[in-house]
C-alpha positions in Angstrom: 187.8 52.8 125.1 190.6 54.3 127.6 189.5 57.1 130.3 191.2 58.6 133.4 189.3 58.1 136.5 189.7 55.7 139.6 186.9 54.1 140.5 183.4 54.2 138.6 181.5 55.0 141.7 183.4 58.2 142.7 184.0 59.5 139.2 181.4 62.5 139.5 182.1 63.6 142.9 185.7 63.8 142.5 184.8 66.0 138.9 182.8 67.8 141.2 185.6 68.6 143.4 188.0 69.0 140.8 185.7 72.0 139.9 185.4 73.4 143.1 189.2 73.3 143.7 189.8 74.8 140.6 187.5 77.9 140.6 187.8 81.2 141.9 188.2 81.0 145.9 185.0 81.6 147.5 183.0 81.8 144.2 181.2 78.0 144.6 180.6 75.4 147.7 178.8 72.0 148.0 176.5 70.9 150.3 177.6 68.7 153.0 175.8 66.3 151.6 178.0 64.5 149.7 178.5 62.3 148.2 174.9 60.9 148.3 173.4 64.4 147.6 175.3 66.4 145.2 174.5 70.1 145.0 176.8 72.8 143.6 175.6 76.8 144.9 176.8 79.7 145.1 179.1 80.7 147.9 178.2 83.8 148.4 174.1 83.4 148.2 171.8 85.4 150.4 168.3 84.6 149.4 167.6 88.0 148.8 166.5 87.1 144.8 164.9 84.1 143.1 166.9 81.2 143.1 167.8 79.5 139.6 168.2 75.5 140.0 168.8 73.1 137.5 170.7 70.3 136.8 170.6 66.5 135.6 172.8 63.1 135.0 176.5 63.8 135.0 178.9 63.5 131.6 177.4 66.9 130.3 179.9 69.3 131.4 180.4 71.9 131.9 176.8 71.3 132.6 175.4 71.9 135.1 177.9 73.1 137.7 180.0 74.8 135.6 177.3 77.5 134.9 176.6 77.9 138.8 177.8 81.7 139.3 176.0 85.2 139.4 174.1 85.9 136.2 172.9 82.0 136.4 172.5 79.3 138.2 172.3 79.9 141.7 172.6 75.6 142.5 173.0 72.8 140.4 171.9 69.4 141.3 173.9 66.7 140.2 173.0 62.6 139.7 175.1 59.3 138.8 176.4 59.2 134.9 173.2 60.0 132.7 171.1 59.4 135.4 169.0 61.9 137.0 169.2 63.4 140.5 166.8 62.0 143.4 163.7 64.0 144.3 165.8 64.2 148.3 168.4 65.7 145.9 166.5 68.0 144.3 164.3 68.9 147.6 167.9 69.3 149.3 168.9 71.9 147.2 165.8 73.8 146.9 165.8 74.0 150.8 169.5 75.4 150.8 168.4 78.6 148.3 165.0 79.2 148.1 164.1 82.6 149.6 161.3 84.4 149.5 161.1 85.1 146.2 161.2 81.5 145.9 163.1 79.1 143.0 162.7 78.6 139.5 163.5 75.0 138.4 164.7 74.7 134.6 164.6 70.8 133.7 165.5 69.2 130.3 162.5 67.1 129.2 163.3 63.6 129.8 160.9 61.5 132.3 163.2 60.9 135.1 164.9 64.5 135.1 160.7 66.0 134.8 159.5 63.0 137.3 162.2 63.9 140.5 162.4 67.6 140.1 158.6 67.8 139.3 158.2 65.7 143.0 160.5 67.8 144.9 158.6 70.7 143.6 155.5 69.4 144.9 157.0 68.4 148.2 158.8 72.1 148.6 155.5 74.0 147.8 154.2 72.1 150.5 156.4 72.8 152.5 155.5 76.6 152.0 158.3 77.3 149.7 157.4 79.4 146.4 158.7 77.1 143.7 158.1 77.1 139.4 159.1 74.8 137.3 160.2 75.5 133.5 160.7 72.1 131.2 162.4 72.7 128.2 162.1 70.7 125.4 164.1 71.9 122.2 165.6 69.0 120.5 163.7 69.2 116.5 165.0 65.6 115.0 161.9 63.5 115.6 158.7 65.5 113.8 155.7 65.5 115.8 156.9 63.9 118.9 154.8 64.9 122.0 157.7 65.1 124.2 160.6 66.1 122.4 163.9 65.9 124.2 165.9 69.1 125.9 169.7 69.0 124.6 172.1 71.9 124.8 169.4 75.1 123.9 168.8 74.7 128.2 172.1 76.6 128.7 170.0 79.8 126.6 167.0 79.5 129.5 169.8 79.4 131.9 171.6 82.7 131.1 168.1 84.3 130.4 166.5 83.5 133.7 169.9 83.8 135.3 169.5 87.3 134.2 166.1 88.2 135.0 166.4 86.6 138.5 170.1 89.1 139.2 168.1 92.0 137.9 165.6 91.3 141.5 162.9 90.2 139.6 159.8 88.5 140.6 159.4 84.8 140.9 156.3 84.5 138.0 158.4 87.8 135.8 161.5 85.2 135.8 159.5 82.0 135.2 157.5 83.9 132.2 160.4 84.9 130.2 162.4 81.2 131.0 159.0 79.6 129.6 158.6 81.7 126.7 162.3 81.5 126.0 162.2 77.6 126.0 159.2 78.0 123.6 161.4 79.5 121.3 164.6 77.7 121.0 165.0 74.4 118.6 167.9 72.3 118.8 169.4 69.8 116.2 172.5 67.6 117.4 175.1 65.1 114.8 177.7 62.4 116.1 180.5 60.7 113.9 180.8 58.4 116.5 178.5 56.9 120.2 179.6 58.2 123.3 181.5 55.8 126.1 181.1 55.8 129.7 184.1 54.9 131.7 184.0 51.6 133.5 181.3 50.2 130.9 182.4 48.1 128.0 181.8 50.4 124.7 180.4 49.4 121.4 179.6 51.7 118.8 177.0 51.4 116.4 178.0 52.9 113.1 180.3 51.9 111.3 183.9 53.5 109.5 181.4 56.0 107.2 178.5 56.0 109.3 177.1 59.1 110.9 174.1 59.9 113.0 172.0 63.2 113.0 169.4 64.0 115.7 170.8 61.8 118.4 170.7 63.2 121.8 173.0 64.1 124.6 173.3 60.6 126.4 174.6 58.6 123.6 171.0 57.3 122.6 170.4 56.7 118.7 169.9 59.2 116.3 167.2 59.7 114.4 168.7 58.2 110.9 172.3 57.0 110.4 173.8 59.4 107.2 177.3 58.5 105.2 180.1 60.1 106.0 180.1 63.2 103.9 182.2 66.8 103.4 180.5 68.9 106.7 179.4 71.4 104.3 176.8 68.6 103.2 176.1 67.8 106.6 175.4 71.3 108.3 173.3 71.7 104.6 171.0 68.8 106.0 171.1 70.4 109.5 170.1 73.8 108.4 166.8 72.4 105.7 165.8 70.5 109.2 165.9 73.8 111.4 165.2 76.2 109.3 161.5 75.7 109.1 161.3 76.0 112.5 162.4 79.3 112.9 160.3 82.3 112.4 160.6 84.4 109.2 162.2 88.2 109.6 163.7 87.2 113.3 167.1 87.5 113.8 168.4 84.8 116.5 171.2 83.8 118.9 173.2 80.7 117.8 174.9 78.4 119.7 177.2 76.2 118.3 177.6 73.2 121.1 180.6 70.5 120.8 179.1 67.3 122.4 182.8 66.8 123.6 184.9 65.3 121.2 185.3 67.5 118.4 188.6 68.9 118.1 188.8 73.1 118.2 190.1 73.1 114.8 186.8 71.4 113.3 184.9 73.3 115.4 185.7 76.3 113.8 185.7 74.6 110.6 182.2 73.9 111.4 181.2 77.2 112.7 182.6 78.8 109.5 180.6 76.6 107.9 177.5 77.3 109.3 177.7 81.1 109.3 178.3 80.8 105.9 175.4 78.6 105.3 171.6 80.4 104.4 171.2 80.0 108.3 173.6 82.3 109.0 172.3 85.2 107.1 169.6 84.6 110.1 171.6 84.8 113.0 172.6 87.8 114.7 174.3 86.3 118.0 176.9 83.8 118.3 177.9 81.1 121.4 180.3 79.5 120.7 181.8 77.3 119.3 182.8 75.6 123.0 181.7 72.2 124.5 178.9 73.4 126.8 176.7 70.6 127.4 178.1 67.4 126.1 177.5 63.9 126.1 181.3 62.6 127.2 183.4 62.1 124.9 180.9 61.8 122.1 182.5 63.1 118.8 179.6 65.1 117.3 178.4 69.1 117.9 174.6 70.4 118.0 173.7 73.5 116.5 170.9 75.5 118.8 168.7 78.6 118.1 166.8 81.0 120.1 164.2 83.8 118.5 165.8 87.4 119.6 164.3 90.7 120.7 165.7 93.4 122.6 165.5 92.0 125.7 166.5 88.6 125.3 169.3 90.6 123.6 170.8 92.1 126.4 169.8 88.8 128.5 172.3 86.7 126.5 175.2 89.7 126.2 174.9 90.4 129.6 178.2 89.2 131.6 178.2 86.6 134.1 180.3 85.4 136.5 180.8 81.6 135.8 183.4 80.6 133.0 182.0 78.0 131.2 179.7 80.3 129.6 180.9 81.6 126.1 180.7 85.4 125.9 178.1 86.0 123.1 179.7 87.9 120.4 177.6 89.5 116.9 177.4 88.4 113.8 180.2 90.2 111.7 182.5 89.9 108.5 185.8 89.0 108.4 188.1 91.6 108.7 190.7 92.0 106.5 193.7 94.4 106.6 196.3 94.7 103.8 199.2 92.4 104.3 202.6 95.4 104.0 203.5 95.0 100.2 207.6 93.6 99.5 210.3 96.1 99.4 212.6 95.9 96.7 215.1 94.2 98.9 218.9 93.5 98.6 219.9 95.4 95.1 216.4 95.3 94.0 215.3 91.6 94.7 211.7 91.0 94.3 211.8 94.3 91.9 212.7 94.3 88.1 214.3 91.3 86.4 218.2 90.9 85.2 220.0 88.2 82.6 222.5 86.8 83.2 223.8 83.1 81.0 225.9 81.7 83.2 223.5 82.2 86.2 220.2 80.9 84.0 222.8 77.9 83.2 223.8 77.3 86.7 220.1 77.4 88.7 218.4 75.7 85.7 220.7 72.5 86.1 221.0 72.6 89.8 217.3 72.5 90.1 216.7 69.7 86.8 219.2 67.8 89.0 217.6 68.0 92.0 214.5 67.1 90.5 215.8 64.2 88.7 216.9 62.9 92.1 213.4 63.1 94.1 213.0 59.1 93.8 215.8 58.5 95.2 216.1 61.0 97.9 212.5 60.1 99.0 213.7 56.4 99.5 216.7 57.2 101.3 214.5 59.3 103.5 212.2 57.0 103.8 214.6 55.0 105.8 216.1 57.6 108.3 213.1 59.8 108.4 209.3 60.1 106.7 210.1 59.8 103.3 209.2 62.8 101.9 213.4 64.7 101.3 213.1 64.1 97.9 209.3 65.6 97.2 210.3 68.6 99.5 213.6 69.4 97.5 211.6 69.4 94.2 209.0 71.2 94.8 211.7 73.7 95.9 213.7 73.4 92.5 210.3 73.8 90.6 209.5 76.8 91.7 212.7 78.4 91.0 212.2 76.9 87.8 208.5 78.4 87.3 210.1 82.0 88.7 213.5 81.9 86.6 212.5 84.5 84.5 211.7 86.8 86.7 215.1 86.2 89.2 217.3 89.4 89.0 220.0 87.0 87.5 222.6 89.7 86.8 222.8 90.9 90.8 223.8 88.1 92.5 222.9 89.5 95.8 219.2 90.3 94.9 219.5 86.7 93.2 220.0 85.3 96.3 217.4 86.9 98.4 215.1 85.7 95.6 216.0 82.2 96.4 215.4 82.8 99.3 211.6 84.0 99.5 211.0 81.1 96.8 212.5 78.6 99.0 210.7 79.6 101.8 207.2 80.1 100.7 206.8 76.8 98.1 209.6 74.0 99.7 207.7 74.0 102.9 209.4 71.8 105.9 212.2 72.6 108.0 214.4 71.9 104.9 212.4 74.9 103.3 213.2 77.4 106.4 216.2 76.5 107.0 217.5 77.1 103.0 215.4 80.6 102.8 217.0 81.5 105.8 220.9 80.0 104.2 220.6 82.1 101.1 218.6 85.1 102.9 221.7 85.8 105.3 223.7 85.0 102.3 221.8 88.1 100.5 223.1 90.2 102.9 226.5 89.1 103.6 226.9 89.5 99.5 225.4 92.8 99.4 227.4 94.2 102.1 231.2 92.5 100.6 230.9 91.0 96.8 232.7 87.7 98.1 230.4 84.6 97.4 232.4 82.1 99.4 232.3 84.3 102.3 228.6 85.3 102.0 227.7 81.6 101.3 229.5 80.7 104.9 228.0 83.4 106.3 224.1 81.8 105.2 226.2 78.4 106.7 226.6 80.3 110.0 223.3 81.6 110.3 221.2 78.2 109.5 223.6 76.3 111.9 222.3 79.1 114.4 218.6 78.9 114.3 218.6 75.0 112.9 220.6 74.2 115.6 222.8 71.6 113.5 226.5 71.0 113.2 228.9 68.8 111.7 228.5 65.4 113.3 224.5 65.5 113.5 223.9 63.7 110.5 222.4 66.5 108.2 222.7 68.3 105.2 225.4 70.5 107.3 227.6 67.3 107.1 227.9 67.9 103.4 227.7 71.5 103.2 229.7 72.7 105.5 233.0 71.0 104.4 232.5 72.2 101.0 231.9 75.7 101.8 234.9 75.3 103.3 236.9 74.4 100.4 235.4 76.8 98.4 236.8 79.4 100.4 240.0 78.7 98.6 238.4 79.0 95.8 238.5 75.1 94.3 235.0 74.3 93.2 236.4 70.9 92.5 237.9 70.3 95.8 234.5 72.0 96.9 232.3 69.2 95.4 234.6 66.7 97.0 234.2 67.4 100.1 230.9 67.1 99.9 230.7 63.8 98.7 232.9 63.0 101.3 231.0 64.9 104.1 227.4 62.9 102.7 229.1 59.6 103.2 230.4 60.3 106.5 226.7 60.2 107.6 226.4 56.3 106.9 228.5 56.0 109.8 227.0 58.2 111.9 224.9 56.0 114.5 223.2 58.8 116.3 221.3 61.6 114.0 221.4 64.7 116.8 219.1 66.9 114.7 216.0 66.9 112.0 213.5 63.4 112.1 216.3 60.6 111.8 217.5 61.9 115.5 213.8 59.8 116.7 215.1 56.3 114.4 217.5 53.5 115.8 221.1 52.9 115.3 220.0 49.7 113.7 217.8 51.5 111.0 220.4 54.3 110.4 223.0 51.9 109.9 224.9 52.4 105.9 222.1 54.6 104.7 223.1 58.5 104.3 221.4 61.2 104.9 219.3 62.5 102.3 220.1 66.3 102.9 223.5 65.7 102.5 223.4 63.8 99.7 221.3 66.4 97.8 224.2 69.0 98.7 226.5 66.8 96.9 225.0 65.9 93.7 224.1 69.9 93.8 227.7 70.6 94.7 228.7 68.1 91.6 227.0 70.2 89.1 228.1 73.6 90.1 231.5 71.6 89.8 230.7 70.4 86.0 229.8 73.5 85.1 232.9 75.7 86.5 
């Protein structure tokens, strides 16, 4: 797989800059350390309170460094790509912010992240510094395992010690509520697809309609592969695996993690989802949905749950400094406010219905004409654009069609305005926009001066304005605008010519300026018409037969 980066051995410490130089001046510094030691802190730390340190292997962020700020982490230690810190590391940054109210270390529960912090604990307390140690451990996908992994519910220990520690708490205070806050957190995580490092040849492991649930935050296997299914299924599979481990009558913080791939819009796909789901009824805080600790670019999301009670309440509300952090927000119902209800319009369009024969005659066979031509139109279009003219113009004609008996057919002002809201709610496209908009203008232009010629130029005028098209771009305007032309002087007949005429000009017209055939070749545009015009024409020929 692609990625941006220079060289694989300075990848994290120039992400590490790249953070620094992007966040508030004077809010974060580094150690001068670097690049062998990486350790993110708090510019404007006195050691007057207990320090919070964490961190880990790069390719989670925004963890760790990202949540470095008042209200959290006071440093975060940094290590190589998935790989943990060293215990000199580690030691380093405990020496730079311990106090004396000493540090708390939180640490996810893998061996090496537990093994180098756990050493440099040791070696600071011996050194006389006051040090605790919280491991969290919150991932639920393997049953019964002694050592279950920490994943993304780390970032709720974070903002809860964080908290604690601003508030000038003691050392053991802040270490009790960070252990018995990891004690009460589970964590389940699902991947469409493996993660991949840059500079390291990538492989994934499941295949086209493969899935993984309960795989963990550096691209390891899940738990068991799962086909590809609606995410309603999936977060259903999620939720029967956590809800057992939450307590009954508790309401809880959720946090809804991307692992870094996911795009926003099935995020919030996925967090409607899950609020919706039985789990949701149980959650009263929300995080998310953001990446927050990822695994790269790994194209999966982790749902994570914390027990509340009024003080871890006001832990997770309260409002820190760093970014990254999602603000916690309560669990609510959509809103909904009344949409304004439809005037009657131009002489009482969208209001009562009105016959008129000729009218019912007239839209009826423009529309079974245009219809009748969505073959063909398609397959012109499917040469000069993406092949969908003809579909687009039906669907428009059908639903004038479906509404014909309510169309105030004997005002032909309202009657236009009618067109127009039909066209542009069902056509869809800019084809759709830019004919509500043609006979919208129109509306008005005939309601102010019963002249259909000039109120149909004056629709012209106003789609050439916002559409942006004129004669010469290789549109429906080709067509259209010649024969509105004509039928100024009132010759339908010479109208519908020039249309014709206008739709073949665009065979010859090398260079569409306007709509999707301005992205194709000269070669491919070469002898075929525009589609848009030539659907003005035939419609033109009809209004002509029937005159």
């Amino acid at each position: 797989m692609k990625h941006f980066f220079n060289r694989r051995e300075n990848i994290v410490t120039e992400a590490l800059d790249g953070l620094l130089l992007t966040s508030s001046k004077g809010r974060l510094a580094r150690l001068d350390s670097f690049p062998d030691i990486k350790v993110i802190l708090r510019a404007d730390w006195d050691k007057s309170k207990v320090a919070i340190i964490s961190g880990g292997g790069a390719g989670h962020e925004p963890s760790h460094a990202g949540f470095v700020g008042k209200g959290m982490l006071t440093a975060a230690v940094s290590g190589e790509i998935f790989a943990s810190p060293s215990v000199d590391a580690v030691l380093t940054a405990i020496r730079a912010v311990a106090g004396e109210k000493g540090a708390l270390l939180i640490v996810k529960n893998y061996t090496g992240d537990r093994l180098n912090f756990g050493l440099a604990a040791e070696k600071a307390r011996a050194e006389g510094f006051d040090v605790e140690m919280v491991i969290v451990a919150d991932d639920i996908a393997i049953p019964g395992i002694n050592q279950p992994r920490g994943v993304a519910g780390t970032l709720f220990v974070h903002k809860i010690a964080g908290y604690h520690a601003e508030r000038g708490e003691d050392l053991k205070t802040v270490a009790a509520h960070a252990a018995a806050a990891a004690g009460d957190i589970v964590s389940l995580g699902m991947s469409l697809s493996t993660c991949s490092v840059p500079g390291q040849a990538h492989e994934d492991r499941l295949g086209e309609n493969e899935g993984e649930l309960g795989l963990g935050i550096h691209g390891e296997p899940g738990v068991e592969r799962i086909a590809l299914q609606p995410v309603a299924d999936i977060v259903s599979t999620m939720v029967a695996r956590l809800s057992p481990a939450l307590r009954e009558g508790a309401g809880h913080c959720l946090l809804i993690n991307n692992l870094g791939a996911v795009p926003p819009l099935e995020m919030n796909v996925i967090a409607n989802v899950v609020l919706s789901s039985p789990l949701g009824r149980r959650v009263r805080l929300i995080i998310g949905p953001a990446p927050m600790m990822t695994a790269l670019n790994m194209n999966g999301f982790s749902l994570s749950l914390i027990r509340l009670d009024a003080v871890r309440e006001a832990a997770l509300t309260a409002a820190v400094e760093p970014h990254a952090w999602m603000p916690a927000v309560e669990r609510h119902e959509i809103r909904i406010i009344a949409a304004p209800r439809t005037s009657a319009g131009l002489n009482g369009a969208n209001g009562t219905a009105g016959e008129n024969d000729h009218n019912r005659r007239l839209i009826t066979a423009l529309c079974e004409h245009l219809i009748s031509q969505e073959s063909e139109l398609n397959r012109l279009d499917g040469r000069v654009g993406d092949g969908d003219t003809g579909s687009t113009v039906a669907s428009g004609a059908r639903s004038v069609l479906a509404r014909l008996d309510t169309l105030p057919l004997d005002r032909p002002a309202a009657t236009l305005a009618s067109l127009g809201d039909i066209l542009g709610t069902s056509m869809g496209g800019s084809s759709g926009v830019l004919l509500s908009i043609f006979f919208t203008a129109a509306a008005k232009a005939m309601a102010d001066k019963a002249d259909i010629s000039a109120a149909l130029l004056a629709g012209l005028d106003r789609m050439t304005f916002y559409g942006g098209a004129a004669v010469g771009d290789r549109t429906m305007v080709d067509a259209l605008s010649p024969a509105l032309q004509a039928l100024a002087s009132g010759d339908v007949a010479a109208a519908a010519r020039a249309a014709v005429a206008g739709a073949e000009s665009t065979k010859t017209m090398m260079k569409a300026r306007a709509g999707r055939a301005s992205y194709v070749g000269e070669r491919d545009l070469a002898g075929v018409a525009d589609p848009g015009a030539v659907a003005v024409a035939g419609a033109f020929g009809v209004v002509a037969s029937l005159a």
